[in-house]
Backbone as numpy.savetxt, mean C-alpha at the origin, in Angstrom:
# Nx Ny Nz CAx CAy CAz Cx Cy Cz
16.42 -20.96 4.33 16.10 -19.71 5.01 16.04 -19.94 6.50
16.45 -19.56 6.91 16.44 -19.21 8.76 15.19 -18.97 9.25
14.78 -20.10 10.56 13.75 -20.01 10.99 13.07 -18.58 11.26
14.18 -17.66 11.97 14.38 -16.78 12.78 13.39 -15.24 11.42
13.91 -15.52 10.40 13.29 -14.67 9.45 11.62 -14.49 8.82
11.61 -13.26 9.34 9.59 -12.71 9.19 9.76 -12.42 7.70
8.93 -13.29 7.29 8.50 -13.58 5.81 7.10 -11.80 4.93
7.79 -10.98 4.47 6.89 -10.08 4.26 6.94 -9.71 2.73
6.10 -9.79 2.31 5.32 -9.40 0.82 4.98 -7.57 0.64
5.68 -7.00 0.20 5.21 -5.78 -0.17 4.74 -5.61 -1.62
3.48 -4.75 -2.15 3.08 -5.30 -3.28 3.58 -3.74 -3.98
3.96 -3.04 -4.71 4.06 -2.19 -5.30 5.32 -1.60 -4.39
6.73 -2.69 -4.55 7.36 -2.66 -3.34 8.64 -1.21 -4.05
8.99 -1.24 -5.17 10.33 -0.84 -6.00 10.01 0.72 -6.19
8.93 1.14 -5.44 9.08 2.94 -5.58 8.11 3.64 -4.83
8.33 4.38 -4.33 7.28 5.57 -3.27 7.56 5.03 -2.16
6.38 5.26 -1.63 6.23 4.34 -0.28 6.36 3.08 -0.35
6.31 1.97 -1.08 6.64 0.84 -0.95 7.56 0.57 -1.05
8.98 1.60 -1.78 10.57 1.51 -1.31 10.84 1.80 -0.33
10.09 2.80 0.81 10.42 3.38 1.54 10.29 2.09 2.59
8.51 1.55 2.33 8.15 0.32 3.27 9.46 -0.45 3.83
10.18 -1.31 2.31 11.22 -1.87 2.35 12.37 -1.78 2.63
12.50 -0.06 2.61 14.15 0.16 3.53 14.21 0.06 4.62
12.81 0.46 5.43 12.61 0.90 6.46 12.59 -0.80 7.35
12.25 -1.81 6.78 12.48 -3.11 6.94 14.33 -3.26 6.99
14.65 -3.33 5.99 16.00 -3.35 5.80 16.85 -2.74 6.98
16.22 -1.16 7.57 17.03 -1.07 8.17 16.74 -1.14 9.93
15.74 -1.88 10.03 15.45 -2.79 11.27 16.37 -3.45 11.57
16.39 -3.62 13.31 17.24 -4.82 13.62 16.84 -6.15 13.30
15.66 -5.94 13.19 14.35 -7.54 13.01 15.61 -8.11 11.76
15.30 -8.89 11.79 15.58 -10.06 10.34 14.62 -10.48 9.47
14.63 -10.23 8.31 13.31 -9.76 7.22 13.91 -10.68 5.90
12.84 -11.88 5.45 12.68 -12.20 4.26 11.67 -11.44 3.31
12.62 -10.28 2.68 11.46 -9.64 1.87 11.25 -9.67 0.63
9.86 -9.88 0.15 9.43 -10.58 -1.33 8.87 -8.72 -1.79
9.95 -8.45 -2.81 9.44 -7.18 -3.50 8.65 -7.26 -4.53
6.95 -7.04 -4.45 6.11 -7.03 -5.76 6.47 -5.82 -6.43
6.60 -5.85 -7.70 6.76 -5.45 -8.83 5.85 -5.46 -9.84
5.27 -5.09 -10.81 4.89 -5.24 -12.40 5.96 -5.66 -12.96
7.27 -5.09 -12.95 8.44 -5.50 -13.60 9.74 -5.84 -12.57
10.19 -7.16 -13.27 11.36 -7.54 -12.54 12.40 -6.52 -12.37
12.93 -6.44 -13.73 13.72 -5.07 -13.92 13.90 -4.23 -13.15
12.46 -3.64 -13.24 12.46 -2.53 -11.96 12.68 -2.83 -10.69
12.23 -3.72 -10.36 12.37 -4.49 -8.83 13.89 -4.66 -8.33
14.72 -5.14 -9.59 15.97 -5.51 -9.07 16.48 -4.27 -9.33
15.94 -3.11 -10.43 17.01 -1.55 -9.99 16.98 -1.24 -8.50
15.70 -1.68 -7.94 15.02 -0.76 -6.79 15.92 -1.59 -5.61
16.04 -2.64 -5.77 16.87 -3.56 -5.28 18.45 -3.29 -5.20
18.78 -3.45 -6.15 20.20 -2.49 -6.25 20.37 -1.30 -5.66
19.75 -0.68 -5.57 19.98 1.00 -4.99 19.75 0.56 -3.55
18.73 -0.10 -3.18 18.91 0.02 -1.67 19.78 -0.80 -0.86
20.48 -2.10 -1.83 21.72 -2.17 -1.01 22.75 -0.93 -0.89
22.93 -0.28 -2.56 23.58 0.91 -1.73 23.54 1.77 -0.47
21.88 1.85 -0.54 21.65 2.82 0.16 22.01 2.57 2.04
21.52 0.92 1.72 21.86 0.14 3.05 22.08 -0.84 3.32
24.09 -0.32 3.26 25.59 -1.47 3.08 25.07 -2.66 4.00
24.49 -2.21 5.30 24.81 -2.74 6.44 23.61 -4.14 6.47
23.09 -3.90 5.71 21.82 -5.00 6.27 21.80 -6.09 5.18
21.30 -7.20 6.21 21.80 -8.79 5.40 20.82 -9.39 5.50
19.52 -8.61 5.71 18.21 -9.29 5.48 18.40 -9.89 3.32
17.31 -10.93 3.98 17.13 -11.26 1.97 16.24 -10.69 1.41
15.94 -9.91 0.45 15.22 -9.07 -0.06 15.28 -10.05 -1.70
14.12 -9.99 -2.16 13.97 -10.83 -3.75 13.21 -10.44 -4.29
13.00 -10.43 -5.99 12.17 -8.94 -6.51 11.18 -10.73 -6.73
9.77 -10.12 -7.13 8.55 -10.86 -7.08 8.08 -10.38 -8.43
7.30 -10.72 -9.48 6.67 -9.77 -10.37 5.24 -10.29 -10.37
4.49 -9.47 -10.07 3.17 -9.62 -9.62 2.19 -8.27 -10.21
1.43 -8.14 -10.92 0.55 -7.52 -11.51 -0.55 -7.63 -10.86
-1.13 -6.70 -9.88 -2.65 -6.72 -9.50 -3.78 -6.80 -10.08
-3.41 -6.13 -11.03 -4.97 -6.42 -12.40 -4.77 -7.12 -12.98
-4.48 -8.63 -12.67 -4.22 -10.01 -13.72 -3.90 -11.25 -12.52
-5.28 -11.77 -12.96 -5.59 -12.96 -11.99 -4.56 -14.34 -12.37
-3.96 -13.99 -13.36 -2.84 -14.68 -14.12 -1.50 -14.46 -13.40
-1.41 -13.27 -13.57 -0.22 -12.77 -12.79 -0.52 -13.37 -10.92
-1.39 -12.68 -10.44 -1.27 -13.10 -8.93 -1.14 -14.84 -8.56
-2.15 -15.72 -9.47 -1.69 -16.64 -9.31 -0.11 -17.16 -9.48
0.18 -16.95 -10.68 1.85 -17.05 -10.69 2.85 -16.83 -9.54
2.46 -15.66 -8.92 3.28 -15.17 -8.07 2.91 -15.97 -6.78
1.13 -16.34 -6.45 1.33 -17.36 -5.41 1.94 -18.25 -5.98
2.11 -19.06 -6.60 2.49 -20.42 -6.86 4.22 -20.12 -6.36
4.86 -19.26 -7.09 5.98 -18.96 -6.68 6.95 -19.20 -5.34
5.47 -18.19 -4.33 6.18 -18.25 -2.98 5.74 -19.30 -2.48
4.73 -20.00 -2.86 4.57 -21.51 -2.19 5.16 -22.10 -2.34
6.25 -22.52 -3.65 6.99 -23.13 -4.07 8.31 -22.96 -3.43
8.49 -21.71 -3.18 9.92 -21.15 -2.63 9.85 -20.97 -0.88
9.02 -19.89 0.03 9.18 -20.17 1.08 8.14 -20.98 1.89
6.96 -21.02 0.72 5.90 -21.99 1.90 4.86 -20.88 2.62
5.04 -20.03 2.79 4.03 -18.99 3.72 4.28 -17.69 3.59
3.78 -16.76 4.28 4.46 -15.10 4.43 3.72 -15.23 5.76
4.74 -14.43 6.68 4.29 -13.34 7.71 3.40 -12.27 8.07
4.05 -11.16 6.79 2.55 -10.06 6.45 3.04 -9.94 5.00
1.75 -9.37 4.87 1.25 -9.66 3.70 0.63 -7.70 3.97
1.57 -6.55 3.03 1.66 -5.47 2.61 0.46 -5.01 1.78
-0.01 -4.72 1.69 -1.01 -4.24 0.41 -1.00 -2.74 -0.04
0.10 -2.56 -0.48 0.80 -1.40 -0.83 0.53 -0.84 -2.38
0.34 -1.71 -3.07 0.27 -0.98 -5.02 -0.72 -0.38 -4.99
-1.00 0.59 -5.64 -2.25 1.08 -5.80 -1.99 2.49 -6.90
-3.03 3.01 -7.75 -2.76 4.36 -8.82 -4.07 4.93 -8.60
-3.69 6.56 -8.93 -4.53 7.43 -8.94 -5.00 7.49 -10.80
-5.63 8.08 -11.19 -5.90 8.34 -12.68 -6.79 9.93 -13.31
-6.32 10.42 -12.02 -7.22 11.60 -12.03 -6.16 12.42 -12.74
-4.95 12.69 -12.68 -4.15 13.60 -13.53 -4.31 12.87 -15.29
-4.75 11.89 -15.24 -5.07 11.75 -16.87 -6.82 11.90 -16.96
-7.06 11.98 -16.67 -8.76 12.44 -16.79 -8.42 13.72 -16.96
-7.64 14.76 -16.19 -7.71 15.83 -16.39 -7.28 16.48 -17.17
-6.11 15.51 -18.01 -5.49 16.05 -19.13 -6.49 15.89 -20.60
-7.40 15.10 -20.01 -8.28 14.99 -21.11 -7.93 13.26 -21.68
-6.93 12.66 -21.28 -7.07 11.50 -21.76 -7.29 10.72 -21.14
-8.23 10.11 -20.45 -8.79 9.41 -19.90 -10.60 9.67 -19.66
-11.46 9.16 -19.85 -12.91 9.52 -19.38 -13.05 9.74 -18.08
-14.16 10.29 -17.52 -14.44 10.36 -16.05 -14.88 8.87 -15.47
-15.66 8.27 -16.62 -16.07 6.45 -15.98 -14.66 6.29 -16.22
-13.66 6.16 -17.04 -12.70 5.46 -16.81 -11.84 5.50 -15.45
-11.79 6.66 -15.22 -11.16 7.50 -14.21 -11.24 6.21 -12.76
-12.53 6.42 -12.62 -13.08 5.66 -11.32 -12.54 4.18 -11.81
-13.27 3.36 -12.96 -13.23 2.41 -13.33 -11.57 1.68 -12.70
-10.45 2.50 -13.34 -9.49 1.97 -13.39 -9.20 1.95 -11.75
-9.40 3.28 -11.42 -9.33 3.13 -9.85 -9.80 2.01 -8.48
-10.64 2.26 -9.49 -11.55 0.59 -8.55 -10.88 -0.84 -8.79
-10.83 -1.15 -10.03 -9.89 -2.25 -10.77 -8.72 -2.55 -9.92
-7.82 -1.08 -10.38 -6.37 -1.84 -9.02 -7.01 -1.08 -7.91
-7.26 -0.37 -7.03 -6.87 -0.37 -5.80 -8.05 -1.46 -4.57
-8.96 -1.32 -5.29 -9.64 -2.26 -4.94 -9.94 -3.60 -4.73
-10.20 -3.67 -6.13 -10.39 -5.41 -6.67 -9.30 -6.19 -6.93
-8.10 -5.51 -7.29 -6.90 -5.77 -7.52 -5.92 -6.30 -5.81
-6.67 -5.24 -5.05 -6.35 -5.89 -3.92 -6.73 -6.74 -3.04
-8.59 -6.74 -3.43 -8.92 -7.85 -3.00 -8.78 -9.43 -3.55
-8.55 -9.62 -4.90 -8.11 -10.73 -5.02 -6.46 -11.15 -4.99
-5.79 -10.18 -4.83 -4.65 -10.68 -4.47 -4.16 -11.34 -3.06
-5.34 -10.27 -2.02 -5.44 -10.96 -0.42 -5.87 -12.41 -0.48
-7.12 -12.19 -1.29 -7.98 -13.72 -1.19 -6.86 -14.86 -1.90
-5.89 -14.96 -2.50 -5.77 -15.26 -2.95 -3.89 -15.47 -2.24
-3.56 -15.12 -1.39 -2.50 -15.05 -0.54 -2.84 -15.71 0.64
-4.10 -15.80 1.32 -4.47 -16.00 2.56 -4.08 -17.01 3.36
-3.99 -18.25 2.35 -3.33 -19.31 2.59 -2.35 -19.76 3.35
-1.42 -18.77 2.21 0.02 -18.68 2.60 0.03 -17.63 3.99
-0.43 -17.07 4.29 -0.55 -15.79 5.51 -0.75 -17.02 6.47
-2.27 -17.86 6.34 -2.08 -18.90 7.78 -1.29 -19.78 8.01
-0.36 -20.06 7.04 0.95 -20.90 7.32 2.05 -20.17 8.67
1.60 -18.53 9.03 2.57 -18.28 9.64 1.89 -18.32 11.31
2.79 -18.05 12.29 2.90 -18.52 13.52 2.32 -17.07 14.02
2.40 -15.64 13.11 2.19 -14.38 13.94 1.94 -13.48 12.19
0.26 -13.65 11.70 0.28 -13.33 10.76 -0.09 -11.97 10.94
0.06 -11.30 10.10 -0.02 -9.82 9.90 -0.94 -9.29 8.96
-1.76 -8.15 8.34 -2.21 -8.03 7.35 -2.45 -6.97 7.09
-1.67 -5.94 6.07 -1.61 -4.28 6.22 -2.37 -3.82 4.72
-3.53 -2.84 5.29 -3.93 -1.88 3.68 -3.23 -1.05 3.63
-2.70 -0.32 2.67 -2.31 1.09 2.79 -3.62 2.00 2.25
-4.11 2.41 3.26 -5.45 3.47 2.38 -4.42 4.85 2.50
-5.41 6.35 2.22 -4.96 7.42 2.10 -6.30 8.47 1.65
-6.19 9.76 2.29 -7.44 10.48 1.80 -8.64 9.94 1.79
-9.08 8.62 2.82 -10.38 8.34 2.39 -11.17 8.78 3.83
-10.70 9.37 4.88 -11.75 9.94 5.89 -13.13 10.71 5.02
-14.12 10.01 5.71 -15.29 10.64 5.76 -15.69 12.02 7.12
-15.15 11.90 8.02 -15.07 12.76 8.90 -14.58 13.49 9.11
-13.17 13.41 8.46 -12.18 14.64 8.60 -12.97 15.66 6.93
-13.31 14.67 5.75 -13.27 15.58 4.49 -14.54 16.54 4.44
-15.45 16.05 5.73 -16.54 16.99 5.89 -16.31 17.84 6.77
-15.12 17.93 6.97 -14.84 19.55 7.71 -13.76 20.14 7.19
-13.18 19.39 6.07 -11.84 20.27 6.03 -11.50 19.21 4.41
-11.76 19.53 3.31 -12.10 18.72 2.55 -10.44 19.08 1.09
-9.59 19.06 2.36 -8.35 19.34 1.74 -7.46 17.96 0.93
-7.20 17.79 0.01 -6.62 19.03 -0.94 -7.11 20.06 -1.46
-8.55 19.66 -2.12 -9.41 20.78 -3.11 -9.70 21.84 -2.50
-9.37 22.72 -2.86 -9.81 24.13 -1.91 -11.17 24.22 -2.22
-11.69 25.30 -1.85 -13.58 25.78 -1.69 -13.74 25.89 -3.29
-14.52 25.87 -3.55 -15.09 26.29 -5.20 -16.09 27.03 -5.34
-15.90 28.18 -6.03 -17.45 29.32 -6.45 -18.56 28.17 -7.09
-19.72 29.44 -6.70 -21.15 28.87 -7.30 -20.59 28.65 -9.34
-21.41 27.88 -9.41 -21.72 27.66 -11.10 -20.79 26.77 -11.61
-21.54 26.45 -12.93 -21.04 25.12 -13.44 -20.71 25.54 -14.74
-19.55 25.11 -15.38 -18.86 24.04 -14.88 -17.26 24.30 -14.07
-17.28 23.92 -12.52 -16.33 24.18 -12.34 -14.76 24.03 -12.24
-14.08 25.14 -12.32 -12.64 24.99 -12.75 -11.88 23.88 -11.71
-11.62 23.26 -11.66 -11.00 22.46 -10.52 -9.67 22.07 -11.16
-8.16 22.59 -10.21 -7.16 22.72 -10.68 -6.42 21.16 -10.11
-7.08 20.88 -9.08 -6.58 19.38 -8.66 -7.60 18.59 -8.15
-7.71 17.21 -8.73 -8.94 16.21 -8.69 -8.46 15.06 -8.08
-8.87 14.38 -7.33 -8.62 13.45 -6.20 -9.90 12.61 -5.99
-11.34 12.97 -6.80 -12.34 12.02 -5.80 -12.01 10.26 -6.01
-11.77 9.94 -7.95 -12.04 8.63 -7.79 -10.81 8.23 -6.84
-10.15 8.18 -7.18 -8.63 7.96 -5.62 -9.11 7.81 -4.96
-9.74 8.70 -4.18 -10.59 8.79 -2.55 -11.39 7.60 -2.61
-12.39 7.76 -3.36 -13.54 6.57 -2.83 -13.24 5.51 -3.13
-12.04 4.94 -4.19 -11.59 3.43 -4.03 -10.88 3.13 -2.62
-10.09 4.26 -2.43 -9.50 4.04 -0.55 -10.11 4.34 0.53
-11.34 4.30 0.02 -12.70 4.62 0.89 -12.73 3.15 0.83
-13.53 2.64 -0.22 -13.38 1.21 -0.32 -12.59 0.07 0.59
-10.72 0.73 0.30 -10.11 -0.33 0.58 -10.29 -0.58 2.48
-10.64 0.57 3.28 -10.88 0.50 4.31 -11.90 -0.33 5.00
-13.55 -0.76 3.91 -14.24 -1.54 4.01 -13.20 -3.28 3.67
-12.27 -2.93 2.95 -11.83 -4.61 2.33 -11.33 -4.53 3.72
-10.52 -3.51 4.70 -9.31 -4.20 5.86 -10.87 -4.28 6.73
-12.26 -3.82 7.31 -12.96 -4.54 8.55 -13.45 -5.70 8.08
-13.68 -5.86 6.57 -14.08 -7.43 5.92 -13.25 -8.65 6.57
-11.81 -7.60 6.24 -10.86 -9.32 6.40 -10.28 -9.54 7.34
-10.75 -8.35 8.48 -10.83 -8.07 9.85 -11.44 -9.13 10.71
-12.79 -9.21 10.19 -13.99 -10.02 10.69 -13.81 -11.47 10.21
-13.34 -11.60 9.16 -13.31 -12.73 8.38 -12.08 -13.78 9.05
-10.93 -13.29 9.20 -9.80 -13.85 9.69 -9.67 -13.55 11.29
-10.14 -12.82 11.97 -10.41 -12.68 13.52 -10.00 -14.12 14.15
-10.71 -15.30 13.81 -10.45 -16.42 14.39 -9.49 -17.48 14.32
-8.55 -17.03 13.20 -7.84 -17.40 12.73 -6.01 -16.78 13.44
-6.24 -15.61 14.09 -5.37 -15.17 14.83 -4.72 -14.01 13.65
-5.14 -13.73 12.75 -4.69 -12.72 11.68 -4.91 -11.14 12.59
-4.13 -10.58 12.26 -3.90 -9.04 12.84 -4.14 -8.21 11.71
-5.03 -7.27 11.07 -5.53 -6.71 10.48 -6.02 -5.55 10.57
-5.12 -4.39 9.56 -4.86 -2.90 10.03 -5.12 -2.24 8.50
-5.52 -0.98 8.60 -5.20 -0.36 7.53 -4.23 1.13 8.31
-3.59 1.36 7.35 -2.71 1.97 7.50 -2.62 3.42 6.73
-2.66 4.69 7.50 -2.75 6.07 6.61 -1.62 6.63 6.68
-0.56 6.70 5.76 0.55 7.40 5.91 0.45 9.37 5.65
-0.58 9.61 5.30 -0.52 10.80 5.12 -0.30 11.34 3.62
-0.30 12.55 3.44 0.12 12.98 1.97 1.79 13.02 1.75
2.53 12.13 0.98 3.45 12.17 0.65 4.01 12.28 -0.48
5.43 13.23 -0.53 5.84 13.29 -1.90 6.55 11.83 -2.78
5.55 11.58 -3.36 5.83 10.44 -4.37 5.36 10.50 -5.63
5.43 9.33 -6.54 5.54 9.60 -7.78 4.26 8.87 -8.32
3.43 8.99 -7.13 2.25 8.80 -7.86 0.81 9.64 -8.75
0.56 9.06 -9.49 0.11 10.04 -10.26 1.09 10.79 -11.15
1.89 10.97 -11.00 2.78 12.22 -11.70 2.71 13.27 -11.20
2.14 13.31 -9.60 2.12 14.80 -9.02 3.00 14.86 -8.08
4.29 14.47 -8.01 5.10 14.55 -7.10 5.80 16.19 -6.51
5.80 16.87 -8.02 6.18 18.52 -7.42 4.72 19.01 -7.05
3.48 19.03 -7.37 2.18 18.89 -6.88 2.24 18.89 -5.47
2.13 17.86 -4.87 2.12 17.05 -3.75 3.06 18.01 -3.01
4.69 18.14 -3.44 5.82 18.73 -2.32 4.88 19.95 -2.22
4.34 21.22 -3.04 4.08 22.36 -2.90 3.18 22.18 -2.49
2.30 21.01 -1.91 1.02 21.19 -0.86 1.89 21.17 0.57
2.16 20.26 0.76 3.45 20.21 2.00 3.73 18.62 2.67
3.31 18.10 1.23 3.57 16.54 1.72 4.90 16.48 2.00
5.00 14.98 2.95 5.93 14.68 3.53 6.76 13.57 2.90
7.64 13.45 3.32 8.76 12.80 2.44 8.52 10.92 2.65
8.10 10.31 1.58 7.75 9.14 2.26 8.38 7.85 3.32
9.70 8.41 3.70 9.92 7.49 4.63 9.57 7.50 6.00
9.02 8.46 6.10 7.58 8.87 7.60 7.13 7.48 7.67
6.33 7.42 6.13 5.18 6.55 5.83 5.96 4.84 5.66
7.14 5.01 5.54 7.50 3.62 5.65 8.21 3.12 6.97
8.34 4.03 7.74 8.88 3.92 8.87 7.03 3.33 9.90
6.23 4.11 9.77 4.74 3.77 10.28 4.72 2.46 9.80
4.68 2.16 9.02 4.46 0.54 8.16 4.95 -0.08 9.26
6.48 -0.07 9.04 7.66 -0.72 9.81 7.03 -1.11 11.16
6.31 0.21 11.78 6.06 -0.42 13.34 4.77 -1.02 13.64
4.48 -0.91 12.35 2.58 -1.88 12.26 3.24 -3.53 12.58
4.58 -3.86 11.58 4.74 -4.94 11.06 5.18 -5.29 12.53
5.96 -4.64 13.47 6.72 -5.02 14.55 5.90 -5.13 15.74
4.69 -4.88 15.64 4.18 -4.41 17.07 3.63 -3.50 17.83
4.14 -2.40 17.39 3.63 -0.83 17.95 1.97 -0.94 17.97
1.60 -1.26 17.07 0.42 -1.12 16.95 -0.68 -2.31 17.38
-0.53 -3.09 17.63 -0.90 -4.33 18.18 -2.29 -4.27 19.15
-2.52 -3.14 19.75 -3.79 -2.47 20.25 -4.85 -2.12 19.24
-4.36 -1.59 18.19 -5.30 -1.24 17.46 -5.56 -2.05 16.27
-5.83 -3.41 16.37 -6.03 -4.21 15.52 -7.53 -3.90 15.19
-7.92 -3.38 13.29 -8.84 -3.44 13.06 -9.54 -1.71 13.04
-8.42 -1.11 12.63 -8.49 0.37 12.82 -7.68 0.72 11.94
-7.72 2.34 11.65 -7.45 2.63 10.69 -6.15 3.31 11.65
-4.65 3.39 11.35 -3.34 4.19 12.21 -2.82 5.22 10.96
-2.53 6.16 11.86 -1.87 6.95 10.84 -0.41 7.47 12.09
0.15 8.08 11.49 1.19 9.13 12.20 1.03 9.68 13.47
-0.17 10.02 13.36 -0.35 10.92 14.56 -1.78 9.86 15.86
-1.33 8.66 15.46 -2.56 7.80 16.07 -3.69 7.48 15.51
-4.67 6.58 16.06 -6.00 6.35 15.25 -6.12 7.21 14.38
-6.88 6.85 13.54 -7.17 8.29 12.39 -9.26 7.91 12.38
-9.94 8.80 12.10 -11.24 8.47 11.77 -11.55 8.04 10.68
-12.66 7.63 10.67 -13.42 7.16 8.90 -13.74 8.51 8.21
């Protein structure tokens, strides 16, 4: 591999925003060794396939990874992998993550489960996959370290507490779209990016969380959902990534960036 190539890990890399993350790499001038996490290889190398179609022109190396966040089995595997293969990463993406509120609401799922699972991957799932990468992150010369949170302002949702519209008095109420456990695990993950903020500071690690906004993706299963609120198409959100990884943002190490600049808690 060429010295010259920034070593980057996207974890839930083969759909939504984390395809988008990766094209949007791809179609940089930068030169990009990119490790696509997956649950499934399969999928990784469809997702892989399509975006050489999509983009003839670029000769970055892109390689599917299969890495499971909720399996301390799996993440180890996958470190061992890239230690074995490139020795380090550059940045290190923290992109996978699921909602579980459209199955709570269908009735199959519990309300503890709801949260439960939420916490599991977006959380814990991401914190031991960081802890557990870190290594390989200080092997590099200009390390990087990105959350993807979303919907977890505390400041903006106490004035404007959108998606959920207002709700009448009395119980029990009808609520046609549910979002909290989501929210407060990416409430969470914003505490994991000032943790590993503080933690790696001396180490020369650059450490951001990152708000792309509401986008139409296929998470949850609310993707026509989502378009008829007026989300945006996710390569906004992978294009923002893109300039975390490059620089743009380099002032605001240790803050939360969105689209439109800082964003609040």
């Amino acid at each position: 591999m060429a010295a010259s190539l920034t070593v980057v890990l996207v974890t839930g890399g083969n759909n939504g925003l984390g395809y988008e993350i990766v094209k949007a790499l791809l179609e940089s001038e930068k030169p990009y060794h990119i490790l696509m996490g997956s649950r499934s290889l399969e999928k990784a190398q469809r997702a892989i396939d399509k975006l050489r179609g999509e983009c003839p022109r670029a000769t970055d190396k892109i390689e599917p990874m299969e890495v499971d966040i909720t399996s301390d089995d799996s993440i180890e595997k996958a470190f061992q992998q890239v230690k074995a293969s490139v020795g380090h990463i550059d940045v290190l993406v923290n992109n996978a993550g699921a909602t579980f509120e459209p199955a709570y609401m269908a009735g199959k799922l519990s309300l503890r489960s709801c949260f439960t699972e939420a916490f599991n991957v977006n959380v814990a799932g991401t914190q031991v996959l960081t802890h557990t990468f870190v290594p390989l992150l200080l092997g590099s010369a200009n390390p990087r370290l990105v959350f993807v949170t979303g919907l977890s302002h505390i400041t903006k949702a106490a004035e404007s507490y959108f998606p959920t519209p207002p709700l009448p008095a009395g119980w029990p109420k009808q609520i046609g779209f549910e979002t909290i456990g989501y929210r407060c695990s990416k409430t969470a993950v914003n505490m994991l990016m000032l943790d590993w903020n503080h933690k790696l500071r001396a180490d020369g690690v650059k450490v951001w969380a990152v708000q792309p906004g509401v986008l139409v993706t296929d998470l949850g299963g609310l993707r026509d959902k989502i378009a008829s609120m007026g989300g945006a198409h996710p390569s906004l959100g992978g294009q923002l990534v893109q300039s975390v990884i490059e620089g743009a943002k380099d002032a605001d190490v240790g803050k939360i960036v969105g689209r439109d600049g800082i964003e609040p808690w």
